[in-house]
Structures are given as structure tokens and as C-alpha cells.
C-alpha positions as a Markdown table, in Angstrom:
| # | Residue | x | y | z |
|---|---|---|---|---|
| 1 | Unk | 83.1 | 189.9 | 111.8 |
| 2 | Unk | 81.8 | 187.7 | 109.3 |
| 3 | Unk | 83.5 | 184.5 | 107.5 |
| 4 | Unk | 85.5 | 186.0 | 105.0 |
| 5 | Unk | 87.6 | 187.7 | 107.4 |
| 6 | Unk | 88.6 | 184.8 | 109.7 |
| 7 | Unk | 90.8 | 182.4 | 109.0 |
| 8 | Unk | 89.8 | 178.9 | 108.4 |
| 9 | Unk | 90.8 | 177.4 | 112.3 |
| 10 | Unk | 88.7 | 180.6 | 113.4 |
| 11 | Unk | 85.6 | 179.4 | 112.0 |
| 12 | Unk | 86.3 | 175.8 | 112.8 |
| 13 | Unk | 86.9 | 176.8 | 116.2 |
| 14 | Unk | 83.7 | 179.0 | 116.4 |
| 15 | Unk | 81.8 | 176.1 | 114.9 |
| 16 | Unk | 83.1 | 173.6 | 118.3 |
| 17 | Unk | 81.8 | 176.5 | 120.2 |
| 18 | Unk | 78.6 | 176.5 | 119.1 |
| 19 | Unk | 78.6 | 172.6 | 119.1 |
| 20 | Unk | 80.4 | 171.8 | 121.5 |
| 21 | Unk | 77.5 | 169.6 | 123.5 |
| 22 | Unk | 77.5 | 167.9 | 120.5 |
| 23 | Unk | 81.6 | 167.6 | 119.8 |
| 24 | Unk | 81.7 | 166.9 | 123.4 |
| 25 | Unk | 79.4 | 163.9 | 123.3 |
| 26 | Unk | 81.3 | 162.8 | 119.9 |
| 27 | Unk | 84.4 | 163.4 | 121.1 |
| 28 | Unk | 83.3 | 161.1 | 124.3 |
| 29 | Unk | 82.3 | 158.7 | 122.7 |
| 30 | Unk | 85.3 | 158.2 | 119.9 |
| 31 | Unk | 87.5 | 158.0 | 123.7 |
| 32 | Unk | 85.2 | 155.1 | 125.0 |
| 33 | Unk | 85.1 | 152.7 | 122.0 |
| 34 | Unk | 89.1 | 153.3 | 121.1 |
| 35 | Unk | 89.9 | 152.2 | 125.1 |
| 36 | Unk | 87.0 | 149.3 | 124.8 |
| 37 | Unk | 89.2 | 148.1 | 121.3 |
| 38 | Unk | 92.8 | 148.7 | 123.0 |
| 39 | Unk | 91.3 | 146.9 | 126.1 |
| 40 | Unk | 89.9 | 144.4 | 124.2 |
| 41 | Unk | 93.3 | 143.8 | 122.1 |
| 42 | Unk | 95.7 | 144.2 | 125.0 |
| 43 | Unk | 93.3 | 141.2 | 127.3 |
| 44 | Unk | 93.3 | 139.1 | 124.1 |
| 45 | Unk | 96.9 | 138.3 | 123.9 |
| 46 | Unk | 96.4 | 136.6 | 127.9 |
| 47 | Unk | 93.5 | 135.1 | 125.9 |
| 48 | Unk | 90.7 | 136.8 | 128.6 |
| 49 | Unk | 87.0 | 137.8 | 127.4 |
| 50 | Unk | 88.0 | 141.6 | 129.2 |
| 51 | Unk | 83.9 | 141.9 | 128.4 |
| 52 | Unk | 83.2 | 139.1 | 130.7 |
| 53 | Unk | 84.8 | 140.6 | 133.4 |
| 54 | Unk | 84.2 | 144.5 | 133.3 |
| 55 | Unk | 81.3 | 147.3 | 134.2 |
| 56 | Unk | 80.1 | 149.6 | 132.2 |
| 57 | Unk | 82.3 | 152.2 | 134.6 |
| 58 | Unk | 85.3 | 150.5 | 133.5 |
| 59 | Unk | 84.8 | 151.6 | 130.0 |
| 60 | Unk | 83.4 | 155.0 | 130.3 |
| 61 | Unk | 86.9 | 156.1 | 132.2 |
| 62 | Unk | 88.8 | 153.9 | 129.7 |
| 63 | Unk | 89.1 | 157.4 | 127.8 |
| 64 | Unk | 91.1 | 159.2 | 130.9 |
| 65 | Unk | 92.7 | 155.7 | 132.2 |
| 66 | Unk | 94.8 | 155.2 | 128.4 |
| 67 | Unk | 97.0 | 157.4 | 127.5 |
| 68 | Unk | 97.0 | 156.7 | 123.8 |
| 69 | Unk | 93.2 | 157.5 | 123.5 |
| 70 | Unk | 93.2 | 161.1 | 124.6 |
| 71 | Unk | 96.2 | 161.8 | 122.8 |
| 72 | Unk | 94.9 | 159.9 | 119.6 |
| 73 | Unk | 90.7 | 161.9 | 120.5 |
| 74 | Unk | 93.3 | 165.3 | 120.8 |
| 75 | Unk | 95.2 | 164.6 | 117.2 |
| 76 | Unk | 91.9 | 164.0 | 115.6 |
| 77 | Unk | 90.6 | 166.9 | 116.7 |
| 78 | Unk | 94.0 | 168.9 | 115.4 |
| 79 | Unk | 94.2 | 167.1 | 112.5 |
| 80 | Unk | 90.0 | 167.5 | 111.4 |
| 81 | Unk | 90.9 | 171.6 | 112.0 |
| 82 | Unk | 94.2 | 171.8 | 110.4 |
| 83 | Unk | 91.8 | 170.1 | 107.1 |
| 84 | Unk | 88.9 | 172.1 | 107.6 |
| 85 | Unk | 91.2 | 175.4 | 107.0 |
| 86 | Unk | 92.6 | 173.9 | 104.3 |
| 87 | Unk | 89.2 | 172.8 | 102.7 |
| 88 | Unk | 87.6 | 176.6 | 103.6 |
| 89 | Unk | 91.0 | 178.7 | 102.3 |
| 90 | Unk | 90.1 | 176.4 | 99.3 |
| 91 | Unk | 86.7 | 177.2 | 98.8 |
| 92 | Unk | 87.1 | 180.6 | 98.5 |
| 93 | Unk | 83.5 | 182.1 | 98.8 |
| 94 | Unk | 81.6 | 182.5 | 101.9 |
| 95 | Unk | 79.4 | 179.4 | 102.9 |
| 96 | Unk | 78.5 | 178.5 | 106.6 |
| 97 | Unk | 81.1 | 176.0 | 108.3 |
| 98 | Unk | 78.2 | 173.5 | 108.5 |
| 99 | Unk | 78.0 | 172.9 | 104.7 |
| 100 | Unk | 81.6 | 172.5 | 104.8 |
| 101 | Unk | 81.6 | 169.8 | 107.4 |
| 102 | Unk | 78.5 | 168.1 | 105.4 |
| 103 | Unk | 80.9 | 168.3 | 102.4 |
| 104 | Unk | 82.1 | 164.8 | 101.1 |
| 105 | Unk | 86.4 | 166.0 | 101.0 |
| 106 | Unk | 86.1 | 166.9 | 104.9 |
| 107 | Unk | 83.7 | 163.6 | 105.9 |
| 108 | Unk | 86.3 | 161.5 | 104.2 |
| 109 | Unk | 89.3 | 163.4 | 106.4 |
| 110 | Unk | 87.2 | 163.1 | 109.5 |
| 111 | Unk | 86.9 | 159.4 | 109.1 |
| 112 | Unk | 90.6 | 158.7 | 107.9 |
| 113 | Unk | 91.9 | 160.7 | 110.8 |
| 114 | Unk | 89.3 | 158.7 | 113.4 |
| 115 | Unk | 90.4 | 155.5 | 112.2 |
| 116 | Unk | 94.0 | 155.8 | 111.6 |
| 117 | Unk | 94.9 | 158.3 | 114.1 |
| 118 | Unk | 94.5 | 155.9 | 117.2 |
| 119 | Unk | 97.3 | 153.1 | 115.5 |
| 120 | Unk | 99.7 | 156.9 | 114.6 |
| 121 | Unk | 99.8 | 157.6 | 118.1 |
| 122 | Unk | 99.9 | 153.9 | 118.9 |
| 123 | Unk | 103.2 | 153.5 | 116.7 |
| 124 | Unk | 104.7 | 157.0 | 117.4 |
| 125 | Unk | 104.4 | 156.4 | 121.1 |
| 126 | Unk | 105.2 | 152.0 | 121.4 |
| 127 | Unk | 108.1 | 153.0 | 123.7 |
| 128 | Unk | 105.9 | 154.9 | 126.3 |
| 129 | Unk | 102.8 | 152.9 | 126.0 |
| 130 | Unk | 104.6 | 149.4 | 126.5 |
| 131 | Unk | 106.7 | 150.6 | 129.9 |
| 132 | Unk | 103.4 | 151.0 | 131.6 |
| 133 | Unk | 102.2 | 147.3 | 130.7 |
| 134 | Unk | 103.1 | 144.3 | 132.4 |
| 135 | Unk | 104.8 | 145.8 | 135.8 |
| 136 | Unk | 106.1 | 143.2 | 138.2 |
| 137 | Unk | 104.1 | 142.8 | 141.5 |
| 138 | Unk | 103.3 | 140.9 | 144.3 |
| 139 | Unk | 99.9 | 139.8 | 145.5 |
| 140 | Unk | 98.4 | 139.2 | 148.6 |
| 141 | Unk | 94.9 | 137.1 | 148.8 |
| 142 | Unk | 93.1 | 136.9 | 151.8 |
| 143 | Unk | 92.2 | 133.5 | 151.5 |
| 144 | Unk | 93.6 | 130.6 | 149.1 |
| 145 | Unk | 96.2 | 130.8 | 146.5 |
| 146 | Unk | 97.0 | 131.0 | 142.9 |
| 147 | Unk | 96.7 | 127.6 | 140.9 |
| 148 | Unk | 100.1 | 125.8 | 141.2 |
| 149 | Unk | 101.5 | 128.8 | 143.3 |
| 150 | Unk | 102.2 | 128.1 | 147.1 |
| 151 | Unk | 103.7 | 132.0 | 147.6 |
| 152 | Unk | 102.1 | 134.6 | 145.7 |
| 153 | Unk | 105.0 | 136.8 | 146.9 |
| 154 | Unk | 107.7 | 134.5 | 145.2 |
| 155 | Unk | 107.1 | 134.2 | 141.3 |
| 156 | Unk | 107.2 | 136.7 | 138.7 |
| 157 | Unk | 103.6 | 138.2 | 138.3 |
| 158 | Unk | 103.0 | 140.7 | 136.2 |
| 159 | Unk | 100.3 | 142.7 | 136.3 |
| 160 | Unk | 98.3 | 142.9 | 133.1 |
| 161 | Unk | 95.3 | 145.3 | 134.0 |
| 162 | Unk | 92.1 | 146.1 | 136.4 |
| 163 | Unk | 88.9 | 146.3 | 136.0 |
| 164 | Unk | 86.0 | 147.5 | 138.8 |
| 165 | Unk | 85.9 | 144.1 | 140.5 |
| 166 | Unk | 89.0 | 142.0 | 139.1 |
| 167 | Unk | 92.6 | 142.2 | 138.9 |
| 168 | Unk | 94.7 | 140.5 | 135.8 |
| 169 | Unk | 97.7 | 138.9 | 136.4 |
| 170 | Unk | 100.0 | 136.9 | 134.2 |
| 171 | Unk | 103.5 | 134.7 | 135.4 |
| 172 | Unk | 105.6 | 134.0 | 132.9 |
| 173 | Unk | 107.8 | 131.0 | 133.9 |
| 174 | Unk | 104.0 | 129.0 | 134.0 |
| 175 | Unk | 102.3 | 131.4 | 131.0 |
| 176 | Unk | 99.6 | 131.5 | 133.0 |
| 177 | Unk | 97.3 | 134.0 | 133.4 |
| 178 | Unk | 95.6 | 134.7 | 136.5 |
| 179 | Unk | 92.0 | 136.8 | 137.1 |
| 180 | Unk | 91.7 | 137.5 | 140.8 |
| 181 | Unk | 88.7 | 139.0 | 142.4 |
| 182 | Unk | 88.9 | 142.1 | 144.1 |
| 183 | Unk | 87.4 | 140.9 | 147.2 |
| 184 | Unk | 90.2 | 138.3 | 147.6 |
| 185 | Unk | 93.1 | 141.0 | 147.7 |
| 186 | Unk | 94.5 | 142.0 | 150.9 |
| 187 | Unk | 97.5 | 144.3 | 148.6 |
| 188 | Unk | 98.7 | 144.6 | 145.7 |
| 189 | Unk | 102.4 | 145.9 | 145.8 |
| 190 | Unk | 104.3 | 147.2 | 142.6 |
| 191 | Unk | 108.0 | 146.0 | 142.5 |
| 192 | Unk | 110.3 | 148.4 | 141.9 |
């Protein structure tokens, strides 16, 4: 069957299928850095260095630990084939999908959807993304306390995020934020 016969999400879909090491790696890597940026963003408001603190692991499964990046990595992909049919039902005359993609209209859509998509899904979803951010828990250490907190099981901590070897925790009636190593945890219980 050749080009002229398919439809435009055909060919786009054919061209992932012969790419797809490639799509896969870029697609992997647009999930990483968008979870390294929300991380980053969501640990600067507690006014933590979430670099300082985190593994290289922490990030690579940052694309399958936030919701909002795979669904933003899954409308980009959407939204770059919905414009590549549009650009190929345009162009009318057989060409290979690669000059199409080297093509200035569809770089352009591929970078507007890469950057914007991510603060879309971001606004579309706020009610969804913010319910599974700051839960109520209580903490156990092992040894010590918090600073200025006799009962870890008393005040209102909220838990703020994890990385490989810390825990982030933030109580509100202080507005303090607390960074808790791993190693000192005996539990960490949600409340309900």
C-alpha cells in the first residue's frame, strides 16, 4: 500500500513503528525532565533543593510516579499525530513521512505541544493532581525527634514527597518543613 492511500495517522503511526527505539527514548526522556521540573516546582514552595536530596532512580521513575507527566508525554503524542495528518492531507502529493516531520509547520507543533501540553494537563487536571499532595500522616523515628516536636504522632504533618533515601514532611501550625532520613523511620502511617 503506498502513502497516498493511507490516511495521514496511518503513516504517522507507521513512522513510530519504524522509530519507535528512537520515539521511545524521546518520549522517555520528555517523561523524566517534565517530573524533574514538577519535582523541582512542587519541593520549592517548602523551599527544599529536591536535587540535593535525590538519586538519579528517583528521577528516571518520576515519569510513572506523576500522573500529570504521562498523561501530558500521551497528549503530546495525540496531539503531534492529530497535526501530522493535518499537515500530510494538506500537502497533498506523496513525500516520505520523514520530510514531513523535518518540515518547519510540524517542528513548530511538536515543540508548542512539548512545552505547553504539560501546564494543559496541569490546569485541566488541578483538582486530581492537588488531592494527592500534602496527605496527613504520622511518623515514627527510631531514634530522636522532630525539631520543636516532642510527639511525632500529635501535630499535623503533612507529607510533601519521597525520594530513594528521604522523606519530606511539612506541619503547618509551625510552617516548618521537615526532611527525614529513611533510615530513621520505623512507619510512616497515612491518616485517613
Amino acid at each position: 500500500m503506498n502513502n497516498e492511500a493511507k490516511s495521514g495517522m496511518q503513516v504517522y503511526l507507521d513512522y513510530l513503528r519504524e522509530h519507535w527505539a528512537l520515539a521511545a527514548s524521546l518520549g522517555y526522556l520528555y517523561l523524566t525532565s517534565i517530573g524533574m521540573i514538577q519535582s523541582g516546582i512542587l519541593f520549592s514552595r517548602y523551599e527544599i533543593n529536591i536535587f540535593e536530596f535525590s538519586e538519579i532512580n528517583d528521577f528516571l521513575l518520576a515519569a510513572f510516579r506523576e500522573p500529570v507527566a504521562l498523561i501530558a508525554g500521551f497528549a503530546v503524542l495525540g496531539y503531534v499525530g492529530v497535526a501530522f495528518s493535518i499537515l500530510y492531507k494538506r500537502r497533498g502529493s506523496p513525500f516520505s513521512s520523514g520530510s514531513l516531520f523535518k518540515s518547519k509547520a510540524m517542528k513548530f507543533n511538536i515543540v508548542i505541544s512539548a512545552l505547553c501540553m504539560p501546564i494543559l494537563v496541569q490546569v485541566l487536571f488541578s483538582d486530581f493532581i492537588n488531592r494527592n499532595y500534602e496527605r496527613s500522616v504520622t511518623v515514627e523515628l527510631r531514634r530522636g525527634s522532630l525539631p520543636g516536636i516532642k510527639d511525632a504522632n500529635k501535630p499535623d504533618l503533612f507529607l510533601i514527597g519521597t525520594s530513594e533515601n528521604f522523606v519530606f514532611v511539612h506541619e503547618k501550625k509551625m510552617d516548618k518543613t521537615f526532611i527525614i532520613p529513611r533510615s530513621n523511620l520505623v512507619a510512616v502511617a497515612l491518616n485517613p
